[in-house]
C-alpha positions as CSV (number, residue, x, y, z in Angstrom):
1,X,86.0,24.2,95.8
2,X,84.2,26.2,93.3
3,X,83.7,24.6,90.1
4,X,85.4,26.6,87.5
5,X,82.3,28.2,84.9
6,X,82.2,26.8,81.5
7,X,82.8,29.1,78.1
8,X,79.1,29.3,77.1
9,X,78.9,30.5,72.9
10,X,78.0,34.3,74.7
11,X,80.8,34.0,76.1
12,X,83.1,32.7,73.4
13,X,81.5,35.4,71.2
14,X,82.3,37.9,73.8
15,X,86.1,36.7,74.5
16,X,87.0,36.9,71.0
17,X,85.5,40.6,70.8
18,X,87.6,41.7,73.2
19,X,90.5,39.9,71.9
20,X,90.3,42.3,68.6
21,X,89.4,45.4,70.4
22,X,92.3,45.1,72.3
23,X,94.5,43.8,69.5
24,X,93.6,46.6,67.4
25,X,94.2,48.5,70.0
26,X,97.9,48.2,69.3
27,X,98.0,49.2,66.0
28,X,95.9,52.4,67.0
29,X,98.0,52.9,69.8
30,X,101.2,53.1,67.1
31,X,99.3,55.2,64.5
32,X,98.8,57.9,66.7
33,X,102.4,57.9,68.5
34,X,103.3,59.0,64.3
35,X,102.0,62.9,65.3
36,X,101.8,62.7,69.1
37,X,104.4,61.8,71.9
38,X,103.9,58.5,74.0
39,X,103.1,60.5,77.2
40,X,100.6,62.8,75.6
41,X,99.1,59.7,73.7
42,X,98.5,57.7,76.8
43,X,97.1,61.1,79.0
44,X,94.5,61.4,76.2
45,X,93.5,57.3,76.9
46,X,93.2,57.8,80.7
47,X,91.5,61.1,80.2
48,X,88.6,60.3,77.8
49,X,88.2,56.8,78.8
50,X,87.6,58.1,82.8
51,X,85.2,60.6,81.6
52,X,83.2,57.9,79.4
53,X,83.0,55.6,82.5
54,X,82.2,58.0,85.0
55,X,79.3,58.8,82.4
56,X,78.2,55.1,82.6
57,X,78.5,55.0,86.2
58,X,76.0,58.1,87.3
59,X,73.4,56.9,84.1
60,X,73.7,53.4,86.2
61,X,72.9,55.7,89.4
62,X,76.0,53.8,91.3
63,X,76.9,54.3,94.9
64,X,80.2,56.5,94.5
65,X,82.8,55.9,96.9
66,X,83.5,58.6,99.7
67,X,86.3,56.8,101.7
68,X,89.6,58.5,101.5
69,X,91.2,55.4,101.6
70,X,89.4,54.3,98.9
71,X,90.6,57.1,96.6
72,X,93.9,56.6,97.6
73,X,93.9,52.7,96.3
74,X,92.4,54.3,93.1
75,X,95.7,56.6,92.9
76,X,98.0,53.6,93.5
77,X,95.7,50.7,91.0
78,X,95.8,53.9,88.2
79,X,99.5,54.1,88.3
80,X,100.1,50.4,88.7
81,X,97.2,49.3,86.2
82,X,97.0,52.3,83.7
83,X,100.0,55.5,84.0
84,X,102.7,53.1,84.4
85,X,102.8,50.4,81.9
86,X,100.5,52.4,79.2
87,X,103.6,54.8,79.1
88,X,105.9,52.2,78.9
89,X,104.5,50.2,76.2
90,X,103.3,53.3,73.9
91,X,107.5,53.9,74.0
92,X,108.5,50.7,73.5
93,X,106.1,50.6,70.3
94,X,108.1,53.5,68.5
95,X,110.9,51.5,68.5
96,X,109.5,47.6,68.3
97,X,106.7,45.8,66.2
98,X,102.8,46.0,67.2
99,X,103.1,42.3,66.8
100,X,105.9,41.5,69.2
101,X,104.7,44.6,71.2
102,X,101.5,42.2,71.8
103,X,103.2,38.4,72.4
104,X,105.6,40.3,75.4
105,X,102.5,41.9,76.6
106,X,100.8,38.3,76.8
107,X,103.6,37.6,79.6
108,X,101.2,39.7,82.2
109,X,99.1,36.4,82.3
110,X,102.8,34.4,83.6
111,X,103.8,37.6,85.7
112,X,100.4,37.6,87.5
113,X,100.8,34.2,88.7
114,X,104.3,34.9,90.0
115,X,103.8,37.8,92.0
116,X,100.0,35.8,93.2
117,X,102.1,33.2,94.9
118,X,104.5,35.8,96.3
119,X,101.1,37.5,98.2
120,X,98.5,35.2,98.8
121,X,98.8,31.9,100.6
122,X,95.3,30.0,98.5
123,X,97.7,31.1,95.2
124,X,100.4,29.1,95.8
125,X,102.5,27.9,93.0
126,X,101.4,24.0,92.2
127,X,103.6,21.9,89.3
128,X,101.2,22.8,87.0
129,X,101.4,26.3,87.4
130,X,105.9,26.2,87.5
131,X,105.7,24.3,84.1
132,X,103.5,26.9,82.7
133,X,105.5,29.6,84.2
134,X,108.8,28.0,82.9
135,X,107.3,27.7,79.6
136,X,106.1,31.1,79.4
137,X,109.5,32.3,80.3
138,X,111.0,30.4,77.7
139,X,108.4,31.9,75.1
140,X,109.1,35.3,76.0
141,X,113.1,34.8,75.9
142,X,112.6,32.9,72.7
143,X,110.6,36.4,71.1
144,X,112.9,38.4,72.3
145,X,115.9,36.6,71.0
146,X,118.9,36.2,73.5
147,X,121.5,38.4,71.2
148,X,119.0,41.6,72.1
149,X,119.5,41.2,75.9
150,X,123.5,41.1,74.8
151,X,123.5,44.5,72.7
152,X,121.9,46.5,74.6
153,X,120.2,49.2,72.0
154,X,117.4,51.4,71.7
155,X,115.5,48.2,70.3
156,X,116.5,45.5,73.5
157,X,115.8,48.3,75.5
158,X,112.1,49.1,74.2
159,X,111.5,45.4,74.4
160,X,112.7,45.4,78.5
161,X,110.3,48.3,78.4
162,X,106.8,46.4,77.8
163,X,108.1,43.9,80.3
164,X,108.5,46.3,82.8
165,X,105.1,47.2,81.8
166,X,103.2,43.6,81.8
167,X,104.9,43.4,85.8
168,X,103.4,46.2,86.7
169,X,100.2,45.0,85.5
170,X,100.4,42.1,87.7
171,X,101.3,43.9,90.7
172,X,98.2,45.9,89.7
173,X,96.2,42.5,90.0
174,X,97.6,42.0,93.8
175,X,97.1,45.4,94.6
176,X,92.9,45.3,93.1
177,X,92.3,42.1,95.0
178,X,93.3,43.5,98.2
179,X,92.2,47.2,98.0
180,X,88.9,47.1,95.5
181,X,87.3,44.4,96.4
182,X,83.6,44.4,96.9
183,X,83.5,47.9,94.5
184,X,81.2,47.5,91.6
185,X,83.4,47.0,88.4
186,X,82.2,50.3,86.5
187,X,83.0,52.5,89.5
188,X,86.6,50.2,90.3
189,X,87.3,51.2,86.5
190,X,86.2,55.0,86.5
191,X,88.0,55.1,89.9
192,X,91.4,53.7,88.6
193,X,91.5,55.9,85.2
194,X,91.0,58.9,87.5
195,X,93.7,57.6,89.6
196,X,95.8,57.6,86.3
197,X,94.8,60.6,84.9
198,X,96.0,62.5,88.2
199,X,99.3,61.5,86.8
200,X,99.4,61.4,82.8
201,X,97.7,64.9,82.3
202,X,99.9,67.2,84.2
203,X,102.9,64.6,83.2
204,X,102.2,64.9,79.6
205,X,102.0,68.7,80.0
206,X,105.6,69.2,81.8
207,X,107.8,67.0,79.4
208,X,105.5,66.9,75.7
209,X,104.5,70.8,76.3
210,X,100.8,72.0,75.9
211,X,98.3,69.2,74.1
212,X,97.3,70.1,71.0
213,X,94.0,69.0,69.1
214,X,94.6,70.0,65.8
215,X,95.5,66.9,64.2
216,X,95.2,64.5,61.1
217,X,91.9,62.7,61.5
218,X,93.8,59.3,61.5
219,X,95.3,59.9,64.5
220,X,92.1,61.9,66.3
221,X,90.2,58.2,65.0
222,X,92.8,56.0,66.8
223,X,92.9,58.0,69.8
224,X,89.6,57.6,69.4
225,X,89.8,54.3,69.6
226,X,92.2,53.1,72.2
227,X,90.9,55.7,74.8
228,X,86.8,55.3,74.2
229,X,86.5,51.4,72.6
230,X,90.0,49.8,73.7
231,X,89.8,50.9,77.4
232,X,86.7,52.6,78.8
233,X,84.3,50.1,76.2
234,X,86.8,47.3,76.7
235,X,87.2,47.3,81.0
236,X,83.0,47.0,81.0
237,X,83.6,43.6,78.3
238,X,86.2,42.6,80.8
239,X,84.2,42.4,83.7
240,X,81.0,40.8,81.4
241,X,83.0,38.1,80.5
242,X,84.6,38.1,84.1
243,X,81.0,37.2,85.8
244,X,79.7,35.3,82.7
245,X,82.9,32.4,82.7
246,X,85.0,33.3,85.7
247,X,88.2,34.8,86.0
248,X,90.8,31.3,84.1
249,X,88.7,31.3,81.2
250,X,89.1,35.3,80.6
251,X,92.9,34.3,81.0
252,X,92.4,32.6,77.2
253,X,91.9,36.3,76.2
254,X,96.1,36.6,75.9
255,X,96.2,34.2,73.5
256,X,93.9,35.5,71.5
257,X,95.3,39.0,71.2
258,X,98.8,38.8,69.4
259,X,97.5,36.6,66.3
260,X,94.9,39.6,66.0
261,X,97.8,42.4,66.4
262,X,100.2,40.7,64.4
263,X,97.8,40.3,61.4
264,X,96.9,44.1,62.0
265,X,100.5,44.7,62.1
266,X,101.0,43.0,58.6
267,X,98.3,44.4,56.7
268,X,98.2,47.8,57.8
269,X,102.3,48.6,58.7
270,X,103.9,45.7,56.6
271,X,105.4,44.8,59.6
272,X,107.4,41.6,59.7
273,X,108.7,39.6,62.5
274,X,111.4,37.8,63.4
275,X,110.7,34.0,62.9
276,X,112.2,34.0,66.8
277,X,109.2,35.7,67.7
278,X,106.4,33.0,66.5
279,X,108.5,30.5,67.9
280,X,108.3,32.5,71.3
281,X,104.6,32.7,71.1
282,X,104.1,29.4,70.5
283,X,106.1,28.4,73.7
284,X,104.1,31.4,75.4
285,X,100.9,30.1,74.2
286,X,101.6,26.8,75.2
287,X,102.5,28.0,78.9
288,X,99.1,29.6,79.1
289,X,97.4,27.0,78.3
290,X,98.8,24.8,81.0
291,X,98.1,27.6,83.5
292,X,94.9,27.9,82.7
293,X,94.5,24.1,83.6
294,X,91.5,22.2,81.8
295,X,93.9,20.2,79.2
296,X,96.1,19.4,82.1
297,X,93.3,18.3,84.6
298,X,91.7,15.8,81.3
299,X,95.1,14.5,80.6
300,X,94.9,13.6,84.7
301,X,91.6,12.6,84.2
302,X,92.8,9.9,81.2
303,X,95.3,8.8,83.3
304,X,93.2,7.6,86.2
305,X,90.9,6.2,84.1
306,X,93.4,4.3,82.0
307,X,94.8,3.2,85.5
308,X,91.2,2.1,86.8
């Protein structure tokens, strides 16, 4: 068995940098869904952030894929991975808190270990991994409040939304793993927001009308932001930190993201949450910490040696 990479202080530094790029990245998302609609918003973050990594990828002089089938899995990862739950959670945020917008999105870590163990036999679901599942559950019931899922309004609704949206990111995680690997991570990236853009442009045309550029230069900055920093900046961090401490230490990056979005949230909106929904992130956090695995295999380790 591999042994599982340790966090280094590189890559502690660069976890927590992505943790706020992609925290803020809620609260820009929300600022400029105040002048522009949530399909237009999310064609302008596939578009710009597919023509910044296509940029990066021909300065790095990278092979560039020529198999159709190829293409095709890029089509299928961009509406899985980016057109899909991008224009369900910039929805849901219209009618929801960035803060709680960010705990449910935190589920994708619990969801990708589901639908793992429904496709590949090495990913099976261990103890460990159904407590922390069954805790993550809990978490996300717990922020959501059980009296939403009862009246079902506009709010419940929106909240269902970014769920839908955190499965589909998990299914994306299936689908990379069995289509993409072996692609080098810029071109995987450029590939898939391509994929997505085939979708959002002409999508955002037909329903939000022709996209228009004259806007207030708060919202031009956080588009800005979530398409160039908080995606095409932020997928080439995630695959740093990826091949600097492995893939269950970049997992820790989900628990780092709501505290940043909710304090965001606070400062900037004077958004306040439900006490329901700390309580569910604490649950949630918890969970993810027992999937990830290190406190659980010491505790194991403490056991045998208090045995011995």
């Amino acid at each position: 068995m591999t042994p599982q990479k340790t966090l280094t202080g590189k890559a502690w530094a660069a976890l927590i940098l992505l943790a706020l790029i992609w925290g803020a990245s809620f609260l820009s998302i929300r600022v400029a869904l105040d002048e522009i609609a949530p399909l237009t918003s999310v064609a302008h973050r596939t578009f710009w952030a597919m023509i910044a990594l296509w940029a990066v990828v021909l300065s790095l002089r990278l092979p560039l894929p020529r198999g159709l089938h190829v293409w095709g899995a890029f089509v299928i990862m961009g509406l899985l991975n980016n057109a899909v739950p991008f224009s369900l959670m910039a929805w849901g945020q219209l009618h929801i808190e960035t803060g709680l917008t960010s705990i449910l999105n935190a589920a994708t870590a619990v969801f990708g270990v589901l639908v793992a163990a429904l496709f590949f036999a090495d990913e099976k679901l261990s103890p460990r991994k159904m407590i922390g599942v069954g805790l993550g559950f809990l978490g996300v019931m717990t922020a959501i409040g059980l009296e939403n899922l009862r009246n079902f309004d506009l709010r419940s609704i929106a909240q269902l939304a970014i769920l839908g949206g955190t499965v589909s990111y998990a299914l994306a995680g299936v689908w990379a793993r069995k289509t993409l690997a072996g692609l080098a991570p810029q071109v995987a990236a450029a590939g898939m927001l391509t994929g997505s853009s085939i979708f959002t442009v002409p999508l955002a045309l037909i329903v939000d009308g022709p996209i228009s550029f004259d806007l207030q230069p708060v919202t031009i900055l956080a588009v800005a932001y979530y398409a160039l920093i908080a995606t095409a900046g932020a997928y080439l961090l995630y695959y740093y930190i990826l091949g600097l401490a492995g893939s269950g230490n970049l997992m820790l990056v989900t628990l780092l993201i709501a505290p940043v979005a909710i304090i965001l949230g606070a400062l900037v909106l004077d958004e306040q949450l439900n006490p329901n929904a700390y309580a569910g992130f604490a649950l949630l956090a918890a969970g993810l910490i027992i999937l990830d695995g290190r406190l659980w295999q010491r505790f194991r380790k403490r056991k045998a040696v208090a045995a011995d």
